[in-house]
C-alpha positions in Angstrom: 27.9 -9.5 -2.6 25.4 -11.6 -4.9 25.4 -15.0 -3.8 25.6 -18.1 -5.8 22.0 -20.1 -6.9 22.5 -23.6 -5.6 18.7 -24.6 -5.9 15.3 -23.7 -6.1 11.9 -24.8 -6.2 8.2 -23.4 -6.4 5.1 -25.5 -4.7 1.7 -24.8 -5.5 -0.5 -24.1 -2.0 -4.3 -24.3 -1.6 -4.5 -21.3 0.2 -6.4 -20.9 3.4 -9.4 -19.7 2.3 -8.4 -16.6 0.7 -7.5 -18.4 -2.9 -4.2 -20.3 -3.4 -0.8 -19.1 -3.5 2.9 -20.8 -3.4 5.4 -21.4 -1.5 9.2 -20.3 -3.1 12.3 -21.7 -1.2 15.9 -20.7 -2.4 18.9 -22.5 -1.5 22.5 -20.5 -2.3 26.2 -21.1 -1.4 27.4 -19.3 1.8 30.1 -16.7 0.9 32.3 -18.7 2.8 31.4 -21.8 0.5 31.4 -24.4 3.2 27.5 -24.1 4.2 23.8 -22.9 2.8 21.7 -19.6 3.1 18.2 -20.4 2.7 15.7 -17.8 1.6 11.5 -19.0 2.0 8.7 -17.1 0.9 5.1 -18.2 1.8 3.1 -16.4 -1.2 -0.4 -17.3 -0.2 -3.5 -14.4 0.0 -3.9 -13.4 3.9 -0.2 -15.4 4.6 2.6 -13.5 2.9 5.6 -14.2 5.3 9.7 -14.5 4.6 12.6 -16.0 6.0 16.1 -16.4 5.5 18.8 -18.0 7.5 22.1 -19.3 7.1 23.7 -22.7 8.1 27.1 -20.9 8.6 28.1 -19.5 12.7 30.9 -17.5 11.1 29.0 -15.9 8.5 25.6 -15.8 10.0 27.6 -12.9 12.3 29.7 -11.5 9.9 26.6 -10.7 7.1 23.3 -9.5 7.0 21.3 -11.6 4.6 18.9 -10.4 1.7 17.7 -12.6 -1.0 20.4 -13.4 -3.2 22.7 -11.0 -1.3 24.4 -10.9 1.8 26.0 -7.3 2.9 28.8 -7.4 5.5 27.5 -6.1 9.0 
């Protein structure tokens, strides 16, 4: 299921070294409604790393999380 944009913001990063980069972070609405899944992307040369986590117990063990999706387990 395609999850719901709540917020999202871009900041500029002076790299490391390797030239500068960004860092993305996504907030959307839980499929349940009641909490957050929160997507982060580090976008920098030499540092290109992702997360994503939700706020929600429940739905943290019933779905696996993508960004902008979650599929049930």
């Amino acid at each position: 299921m395609e999850l719901k944009l709540i917020d999202s913001n871009t900041t500029p990063h002076a790299g490391y070294g390797a030239g500068s980069g960004e860092v993305i972070k996504e907030e959307y609405q839980c499929p349940c409604g009641h909490a957050k899944v929160i997507y982060e992307k580090d976008a920098i040369p030499g540092f290109r790393d992702s997360d994503i986590w939700c706020t929600c117990k429940e739905c943290n063990d019933k779905y696996e999380f993508r960004r902008g999706v979650a599929y049930e387990r």
